[in-house]
VOGU-706108 format. One record per residue (C-alpha): chain; residue in one letter; y, z, x. Coordinates in nm, 3 decimals, decimal comma. Example, Ala and Ser with C-alpha at 12.3 -4.5 7.8 and 13.67 -1.06 7.14 Angstrom:
// VOGU-706108
+-------+------+---------+---------+---------+
| chain | resn |      c2 |      c3 |      c1 |
+-------+------+---------+---------+---------+
|     A |    A |  -0,450 |   0,780 |   1,230 |
|     A |    S |  -0,106 |   0,714 |   1,367 |
+-------+------+---------+---------+---------+
// end
This chain:
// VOGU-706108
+-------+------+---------+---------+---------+
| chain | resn |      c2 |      c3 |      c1 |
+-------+------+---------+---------+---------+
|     A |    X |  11,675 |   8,747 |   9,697 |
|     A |    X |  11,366 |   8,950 |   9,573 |
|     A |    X |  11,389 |   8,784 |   9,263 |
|     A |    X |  11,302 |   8,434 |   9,382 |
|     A |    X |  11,094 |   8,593 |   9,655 |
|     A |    X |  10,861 |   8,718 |   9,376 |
|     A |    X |  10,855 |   8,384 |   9,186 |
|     A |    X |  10,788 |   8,188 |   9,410 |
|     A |    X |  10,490 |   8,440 |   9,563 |
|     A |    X |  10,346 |   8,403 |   9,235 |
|     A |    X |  10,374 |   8,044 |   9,131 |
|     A |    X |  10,242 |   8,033 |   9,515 |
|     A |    X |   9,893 |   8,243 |   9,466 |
|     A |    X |   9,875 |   8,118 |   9,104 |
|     A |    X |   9,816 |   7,737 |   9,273 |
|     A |    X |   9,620 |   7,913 |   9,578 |
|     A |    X |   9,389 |   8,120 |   9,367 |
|     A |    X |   9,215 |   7,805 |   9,210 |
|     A |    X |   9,093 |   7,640 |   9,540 |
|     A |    X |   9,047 |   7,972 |   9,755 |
|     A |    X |   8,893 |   8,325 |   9,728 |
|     A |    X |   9,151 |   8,615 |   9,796 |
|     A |    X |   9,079 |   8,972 |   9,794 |
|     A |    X |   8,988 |   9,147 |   9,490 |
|     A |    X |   9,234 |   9,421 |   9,507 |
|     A |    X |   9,572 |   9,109 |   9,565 |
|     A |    X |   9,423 |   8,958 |   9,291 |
|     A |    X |   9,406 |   9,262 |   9,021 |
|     A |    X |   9,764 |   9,277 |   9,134 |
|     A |    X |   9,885 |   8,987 |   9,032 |
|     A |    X |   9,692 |   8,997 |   8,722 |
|     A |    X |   9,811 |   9,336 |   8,614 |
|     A |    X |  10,190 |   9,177 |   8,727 |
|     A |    X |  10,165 |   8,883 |   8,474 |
|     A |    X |   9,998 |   9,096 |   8,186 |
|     A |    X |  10,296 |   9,348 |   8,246 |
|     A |    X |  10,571 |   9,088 |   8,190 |
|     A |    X |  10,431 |   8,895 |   7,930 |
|     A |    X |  10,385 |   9,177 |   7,701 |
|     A |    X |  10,709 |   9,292 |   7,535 |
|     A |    X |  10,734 |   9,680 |   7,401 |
|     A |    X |  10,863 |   9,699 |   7,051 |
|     A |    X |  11,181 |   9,875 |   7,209 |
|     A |    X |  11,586 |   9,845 |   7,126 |
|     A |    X |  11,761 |   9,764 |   7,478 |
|     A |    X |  12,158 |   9,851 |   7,480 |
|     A |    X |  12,383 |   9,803 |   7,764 |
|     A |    X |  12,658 |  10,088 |   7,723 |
|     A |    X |  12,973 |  10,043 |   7,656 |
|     A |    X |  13,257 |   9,937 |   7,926 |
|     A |    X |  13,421 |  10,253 |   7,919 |
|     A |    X |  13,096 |  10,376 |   8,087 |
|     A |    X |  12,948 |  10,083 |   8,272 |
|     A |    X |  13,223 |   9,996 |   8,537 |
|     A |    X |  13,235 |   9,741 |   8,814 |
|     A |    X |  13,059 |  10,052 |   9,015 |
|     A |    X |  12,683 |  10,168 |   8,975 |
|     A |    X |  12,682 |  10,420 |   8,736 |
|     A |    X |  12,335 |  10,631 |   8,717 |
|     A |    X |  12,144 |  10,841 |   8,565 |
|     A |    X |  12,243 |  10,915 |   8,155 |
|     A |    X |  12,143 |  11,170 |   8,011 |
|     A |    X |  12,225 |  11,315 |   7,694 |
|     A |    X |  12,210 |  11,716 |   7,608 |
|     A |    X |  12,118 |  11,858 |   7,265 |
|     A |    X |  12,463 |  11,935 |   7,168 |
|     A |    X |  12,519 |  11,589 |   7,167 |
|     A |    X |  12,733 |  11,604 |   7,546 |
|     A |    X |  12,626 |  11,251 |   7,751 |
|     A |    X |  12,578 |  11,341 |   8,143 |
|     A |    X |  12,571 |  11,028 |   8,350 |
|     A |    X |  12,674 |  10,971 |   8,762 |
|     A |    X |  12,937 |  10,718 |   8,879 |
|     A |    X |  12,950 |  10,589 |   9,198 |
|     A |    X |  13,121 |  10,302 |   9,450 |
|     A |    X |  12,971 |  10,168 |   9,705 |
|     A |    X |  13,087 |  10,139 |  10,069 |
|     A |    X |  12,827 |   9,886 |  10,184 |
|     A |    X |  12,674 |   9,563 |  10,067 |
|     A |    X |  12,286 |   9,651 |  10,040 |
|     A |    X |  12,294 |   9,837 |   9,713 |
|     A |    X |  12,055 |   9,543 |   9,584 |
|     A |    X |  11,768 |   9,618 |   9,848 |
|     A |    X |  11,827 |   9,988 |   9,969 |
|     A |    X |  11,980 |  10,164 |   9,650 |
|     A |    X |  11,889 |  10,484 |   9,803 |
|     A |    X |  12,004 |  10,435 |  10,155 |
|     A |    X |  12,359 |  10,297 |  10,088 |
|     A |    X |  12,674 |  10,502 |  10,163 |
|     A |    X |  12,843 |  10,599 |   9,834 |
|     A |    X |  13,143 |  10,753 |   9,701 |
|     A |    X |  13,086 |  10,973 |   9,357 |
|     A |    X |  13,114 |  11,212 |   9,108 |
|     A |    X |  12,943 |  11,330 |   8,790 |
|     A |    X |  13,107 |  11,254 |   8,457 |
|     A |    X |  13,076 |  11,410 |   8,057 |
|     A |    X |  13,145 |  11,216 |   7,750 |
|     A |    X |  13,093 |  11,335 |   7,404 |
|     A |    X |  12,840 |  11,102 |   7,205 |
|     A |    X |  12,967 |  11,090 |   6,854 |
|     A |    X |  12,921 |  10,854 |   6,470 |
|     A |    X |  13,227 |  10,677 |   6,616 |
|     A |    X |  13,066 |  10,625 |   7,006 |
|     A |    X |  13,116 |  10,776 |   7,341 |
|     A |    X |  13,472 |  10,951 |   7,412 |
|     A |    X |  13,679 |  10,887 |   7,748 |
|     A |    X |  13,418 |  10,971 |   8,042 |
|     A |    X |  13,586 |  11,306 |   8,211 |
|     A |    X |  13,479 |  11,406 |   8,515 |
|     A |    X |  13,351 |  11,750 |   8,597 |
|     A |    X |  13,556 |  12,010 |   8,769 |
|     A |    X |  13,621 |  12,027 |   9,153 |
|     A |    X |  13,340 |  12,319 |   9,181 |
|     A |    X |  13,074 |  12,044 |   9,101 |
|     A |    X |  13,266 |  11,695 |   9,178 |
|     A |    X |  13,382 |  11,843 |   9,520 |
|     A |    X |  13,576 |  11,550 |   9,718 |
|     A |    X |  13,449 |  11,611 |  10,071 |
|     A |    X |  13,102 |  11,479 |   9,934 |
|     A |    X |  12,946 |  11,219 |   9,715 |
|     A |    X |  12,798 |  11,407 |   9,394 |
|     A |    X |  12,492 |  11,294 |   9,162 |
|     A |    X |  12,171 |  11,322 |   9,076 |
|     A |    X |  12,187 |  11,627 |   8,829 |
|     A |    X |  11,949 |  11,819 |   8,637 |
|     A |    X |  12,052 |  12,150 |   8,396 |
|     A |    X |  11,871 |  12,448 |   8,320 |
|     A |    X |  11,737 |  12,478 |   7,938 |
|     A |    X |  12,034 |  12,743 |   7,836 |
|     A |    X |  12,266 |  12,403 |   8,021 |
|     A |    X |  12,404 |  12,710 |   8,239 |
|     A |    X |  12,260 |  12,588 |   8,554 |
|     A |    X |  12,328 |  12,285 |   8,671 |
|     A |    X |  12,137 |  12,135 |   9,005 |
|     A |    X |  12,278 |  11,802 |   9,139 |
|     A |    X |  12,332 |  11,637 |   9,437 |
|     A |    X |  12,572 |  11,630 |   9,761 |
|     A |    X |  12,567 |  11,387 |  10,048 |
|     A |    X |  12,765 |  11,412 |  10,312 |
|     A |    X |  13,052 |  11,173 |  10,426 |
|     A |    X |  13,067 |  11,212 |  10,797 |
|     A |    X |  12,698 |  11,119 |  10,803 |
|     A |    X |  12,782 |  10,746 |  10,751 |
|     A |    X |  12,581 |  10,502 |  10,804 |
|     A |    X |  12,301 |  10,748 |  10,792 |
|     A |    X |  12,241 |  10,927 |  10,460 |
|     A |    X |  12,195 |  11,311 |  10,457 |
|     A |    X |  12,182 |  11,444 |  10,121 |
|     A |    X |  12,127 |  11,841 |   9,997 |
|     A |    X |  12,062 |  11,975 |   9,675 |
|     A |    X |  12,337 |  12,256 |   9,563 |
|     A |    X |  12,380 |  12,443 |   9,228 |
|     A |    X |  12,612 |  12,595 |   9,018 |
|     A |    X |  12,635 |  12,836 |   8,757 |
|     A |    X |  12,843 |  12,815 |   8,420 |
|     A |    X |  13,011 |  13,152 |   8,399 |
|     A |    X |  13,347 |  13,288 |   8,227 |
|     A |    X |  13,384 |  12,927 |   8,069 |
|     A |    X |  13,366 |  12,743 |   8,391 |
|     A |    X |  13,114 |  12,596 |   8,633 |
|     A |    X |  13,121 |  12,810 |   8,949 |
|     A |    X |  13,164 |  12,751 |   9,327 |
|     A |    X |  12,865 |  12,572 |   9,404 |
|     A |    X |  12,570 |  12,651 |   9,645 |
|     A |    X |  12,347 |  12,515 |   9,874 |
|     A |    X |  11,968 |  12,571 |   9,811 |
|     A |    X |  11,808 |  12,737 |  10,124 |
|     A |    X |  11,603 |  12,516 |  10,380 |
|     A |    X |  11,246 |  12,556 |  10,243 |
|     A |    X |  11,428 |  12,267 |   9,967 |
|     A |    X |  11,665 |  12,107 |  10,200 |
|     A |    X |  11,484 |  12,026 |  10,476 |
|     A |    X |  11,767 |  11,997 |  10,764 |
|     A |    X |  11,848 |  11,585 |  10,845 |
|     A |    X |  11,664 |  11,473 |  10,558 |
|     A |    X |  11,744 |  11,366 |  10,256 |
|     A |    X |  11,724 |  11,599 |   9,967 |
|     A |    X |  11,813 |  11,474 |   9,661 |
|     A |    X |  11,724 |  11,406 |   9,278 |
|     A |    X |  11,634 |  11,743 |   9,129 |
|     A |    X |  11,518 |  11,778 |   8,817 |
|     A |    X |  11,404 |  12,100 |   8,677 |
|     A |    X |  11,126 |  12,182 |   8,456 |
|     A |    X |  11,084 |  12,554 |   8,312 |
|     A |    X |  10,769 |  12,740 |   8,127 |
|     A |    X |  10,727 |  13,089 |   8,039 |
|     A |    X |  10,625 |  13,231 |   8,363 |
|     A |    X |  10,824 |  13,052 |   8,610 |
|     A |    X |  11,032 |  12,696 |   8,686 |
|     A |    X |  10,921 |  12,357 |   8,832 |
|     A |    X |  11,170 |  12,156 |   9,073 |
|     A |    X |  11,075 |  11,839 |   9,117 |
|     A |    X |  11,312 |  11,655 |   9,361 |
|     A |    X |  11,274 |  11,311 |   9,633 |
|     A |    X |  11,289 |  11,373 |  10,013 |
|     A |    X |  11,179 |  11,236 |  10,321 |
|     A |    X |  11,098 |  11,520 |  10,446 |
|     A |    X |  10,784 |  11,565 |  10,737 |
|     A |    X |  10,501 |  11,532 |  10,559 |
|     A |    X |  10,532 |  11,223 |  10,304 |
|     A |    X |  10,286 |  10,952 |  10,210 |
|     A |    X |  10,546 |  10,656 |  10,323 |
|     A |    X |  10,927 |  10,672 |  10,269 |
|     A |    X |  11,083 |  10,886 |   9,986 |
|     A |    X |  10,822 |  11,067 |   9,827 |
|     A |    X |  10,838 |  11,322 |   9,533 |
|     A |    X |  10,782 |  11,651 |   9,584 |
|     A |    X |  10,752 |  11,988 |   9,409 |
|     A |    X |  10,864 |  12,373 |   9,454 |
|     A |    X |  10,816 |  12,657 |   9,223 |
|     A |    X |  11,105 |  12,867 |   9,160 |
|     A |    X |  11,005 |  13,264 |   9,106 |
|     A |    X |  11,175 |  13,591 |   9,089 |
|     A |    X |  11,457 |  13,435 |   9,253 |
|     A |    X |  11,313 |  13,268 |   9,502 |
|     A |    X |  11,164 |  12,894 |   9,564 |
|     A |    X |  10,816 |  12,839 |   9,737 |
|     A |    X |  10,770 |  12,574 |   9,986 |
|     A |    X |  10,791 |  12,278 |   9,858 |
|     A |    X |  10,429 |  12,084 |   9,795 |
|     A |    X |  10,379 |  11,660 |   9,794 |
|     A |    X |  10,221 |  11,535 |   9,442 |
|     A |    X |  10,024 |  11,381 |   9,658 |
|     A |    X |   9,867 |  11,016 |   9,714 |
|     A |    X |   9,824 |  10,947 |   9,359 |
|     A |    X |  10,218 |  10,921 |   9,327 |
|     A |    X |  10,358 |  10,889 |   9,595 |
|     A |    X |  10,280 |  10,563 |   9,815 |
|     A |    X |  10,370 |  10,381 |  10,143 |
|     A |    X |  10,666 |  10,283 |   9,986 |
|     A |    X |  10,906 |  10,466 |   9,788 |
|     A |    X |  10,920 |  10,733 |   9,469 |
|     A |    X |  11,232 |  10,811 |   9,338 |
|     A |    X |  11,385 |  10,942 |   9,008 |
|     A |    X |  11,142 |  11,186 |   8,881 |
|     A |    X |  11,140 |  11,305 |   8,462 |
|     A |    X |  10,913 |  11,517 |   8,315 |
|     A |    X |  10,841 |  11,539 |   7,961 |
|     A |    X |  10,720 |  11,947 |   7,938 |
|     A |    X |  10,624 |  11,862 |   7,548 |
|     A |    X |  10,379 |  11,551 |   7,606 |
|     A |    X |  10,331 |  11,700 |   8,010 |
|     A |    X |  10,432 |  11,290 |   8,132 |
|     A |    X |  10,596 |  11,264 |   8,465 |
|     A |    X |  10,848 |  10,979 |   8,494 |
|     A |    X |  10,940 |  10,816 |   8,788 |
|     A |    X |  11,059 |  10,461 |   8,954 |
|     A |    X |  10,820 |  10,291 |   9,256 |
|     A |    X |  10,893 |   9,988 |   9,502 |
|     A |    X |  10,519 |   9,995 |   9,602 |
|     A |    X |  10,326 |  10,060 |   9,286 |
|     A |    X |  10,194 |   9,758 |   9,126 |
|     A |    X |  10,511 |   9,631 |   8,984 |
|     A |    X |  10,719 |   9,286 |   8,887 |
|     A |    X |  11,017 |   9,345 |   9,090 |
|     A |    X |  11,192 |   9,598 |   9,281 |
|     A |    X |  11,159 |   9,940 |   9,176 |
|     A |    X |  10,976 |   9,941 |   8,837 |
|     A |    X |  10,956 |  10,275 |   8,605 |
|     A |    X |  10,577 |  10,429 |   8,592 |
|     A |    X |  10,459 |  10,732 |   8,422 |
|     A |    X |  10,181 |  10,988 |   8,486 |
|     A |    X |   9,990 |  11,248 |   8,301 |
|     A |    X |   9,977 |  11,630 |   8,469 |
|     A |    X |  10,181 |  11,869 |   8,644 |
|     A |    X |  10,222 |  11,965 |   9,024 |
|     A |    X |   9,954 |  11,748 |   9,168 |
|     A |    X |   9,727 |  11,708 |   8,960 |
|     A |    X |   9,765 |  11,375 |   8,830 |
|     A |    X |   9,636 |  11,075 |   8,623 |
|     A |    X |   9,650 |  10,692 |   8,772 |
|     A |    X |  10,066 |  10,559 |   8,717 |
|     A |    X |  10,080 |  10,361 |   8,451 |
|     A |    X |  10,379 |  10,087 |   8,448 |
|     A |    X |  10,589 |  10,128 |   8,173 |
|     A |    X |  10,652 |   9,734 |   8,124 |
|     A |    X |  10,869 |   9,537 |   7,986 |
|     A |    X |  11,182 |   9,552 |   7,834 |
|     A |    X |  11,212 |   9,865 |   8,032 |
|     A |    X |  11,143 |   9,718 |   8,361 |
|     A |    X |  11,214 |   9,358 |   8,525 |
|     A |    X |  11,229 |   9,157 |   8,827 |
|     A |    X |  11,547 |   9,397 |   8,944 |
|     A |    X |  11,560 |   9,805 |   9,020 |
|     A |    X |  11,525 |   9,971 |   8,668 |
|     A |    X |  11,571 |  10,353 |   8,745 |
|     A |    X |  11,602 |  10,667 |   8,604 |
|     A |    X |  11,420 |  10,624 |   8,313 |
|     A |    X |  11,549 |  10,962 |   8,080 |
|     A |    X |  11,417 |  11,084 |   7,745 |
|     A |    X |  11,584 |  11,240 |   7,458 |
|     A |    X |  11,509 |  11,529 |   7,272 |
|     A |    X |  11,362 |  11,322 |   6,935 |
|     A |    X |  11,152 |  11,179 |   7,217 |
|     A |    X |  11,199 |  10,824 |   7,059 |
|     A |    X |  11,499 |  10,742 |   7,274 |
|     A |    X |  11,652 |  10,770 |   7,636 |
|     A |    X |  11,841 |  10,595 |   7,858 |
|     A |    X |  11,750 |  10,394 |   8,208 |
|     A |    X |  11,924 |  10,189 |   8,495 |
|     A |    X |  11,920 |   9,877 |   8,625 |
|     A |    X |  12,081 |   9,616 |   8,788 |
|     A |    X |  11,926 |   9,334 |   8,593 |
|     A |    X |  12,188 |   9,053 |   8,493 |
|     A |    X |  12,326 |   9,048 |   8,109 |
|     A |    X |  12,576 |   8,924 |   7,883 |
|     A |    X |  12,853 |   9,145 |   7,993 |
|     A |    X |  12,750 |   9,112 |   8,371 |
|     A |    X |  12,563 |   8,774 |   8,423 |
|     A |    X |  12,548 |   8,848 |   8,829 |
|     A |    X |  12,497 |   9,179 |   8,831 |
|     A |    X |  12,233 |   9,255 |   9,143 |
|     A |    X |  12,530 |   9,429 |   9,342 |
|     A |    X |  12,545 |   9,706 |   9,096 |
|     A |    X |  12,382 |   9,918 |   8,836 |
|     A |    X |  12,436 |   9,993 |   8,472 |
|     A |    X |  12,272 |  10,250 |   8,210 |
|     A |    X |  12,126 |  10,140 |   7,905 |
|     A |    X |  11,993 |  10,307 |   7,619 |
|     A |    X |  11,675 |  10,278 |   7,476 |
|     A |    X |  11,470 |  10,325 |   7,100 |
|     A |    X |  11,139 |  10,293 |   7,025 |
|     A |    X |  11,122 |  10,071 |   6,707 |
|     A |    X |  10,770 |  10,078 |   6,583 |
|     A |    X |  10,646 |   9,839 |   6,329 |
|     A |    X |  10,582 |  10,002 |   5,970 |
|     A |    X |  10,232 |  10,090 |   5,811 |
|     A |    X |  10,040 |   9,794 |   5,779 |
|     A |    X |   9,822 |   9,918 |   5,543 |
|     A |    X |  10,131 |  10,012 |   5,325 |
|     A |    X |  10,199 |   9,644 |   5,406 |
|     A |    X |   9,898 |   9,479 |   5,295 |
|     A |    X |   9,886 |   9,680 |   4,993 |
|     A |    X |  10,259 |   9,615 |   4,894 |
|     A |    X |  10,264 |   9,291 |   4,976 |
|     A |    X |   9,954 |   9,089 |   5,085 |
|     A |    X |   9,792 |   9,028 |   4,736 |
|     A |    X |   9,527 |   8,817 |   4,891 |
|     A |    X |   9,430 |   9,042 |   5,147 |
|     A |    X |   9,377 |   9,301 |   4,888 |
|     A |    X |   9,194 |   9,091 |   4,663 |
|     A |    X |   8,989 |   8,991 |   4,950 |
|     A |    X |   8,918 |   9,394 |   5,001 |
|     A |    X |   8,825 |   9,407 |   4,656 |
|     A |    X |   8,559 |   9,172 |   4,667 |
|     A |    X |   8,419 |   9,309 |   4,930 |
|     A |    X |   8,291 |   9,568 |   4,712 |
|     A |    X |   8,108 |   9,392 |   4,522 |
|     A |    X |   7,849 |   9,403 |   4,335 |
|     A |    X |   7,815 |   9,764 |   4,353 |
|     A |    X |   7,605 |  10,039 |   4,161 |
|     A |    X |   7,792 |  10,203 |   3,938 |
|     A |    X |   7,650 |  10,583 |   3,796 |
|     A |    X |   7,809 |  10,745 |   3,471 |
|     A |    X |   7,763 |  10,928 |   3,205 |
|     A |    X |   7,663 |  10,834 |   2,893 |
|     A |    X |   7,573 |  11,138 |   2,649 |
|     A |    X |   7,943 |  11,207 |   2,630 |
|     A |    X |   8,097 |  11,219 |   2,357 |
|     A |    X |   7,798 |  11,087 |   2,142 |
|     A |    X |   7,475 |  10,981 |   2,311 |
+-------+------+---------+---------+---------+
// end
């Protein structure tokens, strides 16, 4: 299990790194590994409900401004979703429930034009006007190999239309093409999407086209910065604070694939930063989504919990909320009489300068 693999490693070098010298760049590691997980984010972790964690994996949440919760469903036909998430052969579909005061409604899945049953279908990503949607299709005949193509479909006349494939400058032919997520600005779109197409640093990387008048350029790598010997999967980008989002096996991490973010756009960006803990542990945490009130989002991993205490085989969402602590000088001054009085005296002495010929001298 990678979970024991990684605690033993490090109770291992912890004992080894007092007697010997080991290179500088193992030992930052494992220094920036136990900083990571012993410094918890003042953030609200819930597992979602039942009725939208099943026994499958379920992936990806995401919830649209009119309230409308997005999130992908799948089983899975092999036994190695714990170590090759990405590479397993899956059956799925794409699912809606309304997020309400009273909770989530009855997941329904989309139509047939989307959720088309001679594929597996995930990985979405809509348009701002949510009249676009791109998502995912993998192939079932491909089994046990894994070729995947990004399609899209267009809401018109009240109803998603008959999908398409994007052409072959995005769906490289036998690779896999998945993930999209689209990013738009006023003079032209961003797709960000994961293949292994010719040209990667290592194994899935995450790459980049621009989509204008009508047409997509070839895509681009982000480059060595993001993308590793290992793998990059799940890209989100947050246009209004310009943070890219993504999960890493390779980047320096605490267990499986761990959620980093980046400042930039296209390839031009800062160091990954790991997000930490509670978002990420010693499982796959993927996914990571945000909100619109950028305070809240949703993630997935196949960490154990109360509902699922041996959970490795598959994944659930979970939604998150930042939950900063309140002004603490508000505090002191409400509440912390000694602290103030301690301000106070501080002061003092002090020169004070008035005036005295007012109202009689």
């Amino acid at each position: 299990m990678k979970t024991s693999a990684l605690v033993f490693l490090l109770s291992f070098f912890s004992i080894y790194l007092a007697a010997q010298d080991i290179p500088k760049d193992v030992a930052f590691r494992l220094q920036q590994i136990q900083y990571i997980k012993s410094n918890q984010l003042p953030v609200k972790v819930d597992l979602l409900p039942r009725y939208i964690n099943t026994d499958n994996s379920e992936y990806k949440g995401e919830l649209a401004p009119d309230s409308i919760f997005y999130f992908s469903s799948l089983i899975s036909l092999s036994d190695d979703d714990n170590e090759n998430i990405f590479d397993a052969y899956w059956m799925g579909k794409i699912y809606s429930s309304n997020l309400t005061i009273s909770g989530y409604s009855t997941p329904e899945p989309l139509p047939k034009t989307i959720n088309n049953k001679k594929y597996y279908n995930i990985n979405f990503s809509f348009n701002k006007a949510r009249n676009i949607i791109f998502f995912t299709r993998c192939s079932k005949t491909a089994y046990p190999h894994l070729i995947c193509d990004i399609w899209q479909s267009e809401f018109k006349n009240g109803t998603w239309q008959k999908a398409v494939k994007l052409p072959e400058q995005i769906n490289q032919p036998f690779c896999n093409n998945t993930q999209p997520h689209l990013v738009e600005t006023p003079k032209y779109s961003i797709l960000y999407f994961v293949s292994n197409r010719t040209g990667t640093e290592g194994g899935s990387d995450i790459w980049y086209s621009i989509y204008k008048d009508g047409k997509f350029e070839y895509p681009v790598n982000l480059g060595p910065i993001i993308n590793t010997q290992g793998n990059e999967v799940t890209p989100f980008f947050d246009s209004k604070e310009g943070i890219l989002y993504f999960s890493s096996d390779e980047q320096i991490g605490i267990g499986g694939y761990d959620i980093f973010y980046s400042k930039g756009a296209l390839s031009d960006w800062s160091e990954p930063t790991n997000i930490g803990v509670p978002f990420n542990s010693e499982y796959n945490d993927v996914y990571y989504t945000l909100n619109q009130n950028q305070k809240s989002g949703y993630f997935s991993s196949n960490r154990p919990n109360k509902k699922y205490t041996h959970r490795e085989c598959c994944n659930d969402i979970y939604a998150f909320e930042w939950n900063f602590p309140k002004d603490t000088v508000k505090q002191i001054v409400k509440t912390d009489t000694i602290t103030k009085i301690d301000q106070i005296k501080a002061l003092i002495p002090l020169t004070l300068y008035f005036n005295n010929d007012e109202p009689d001298p």
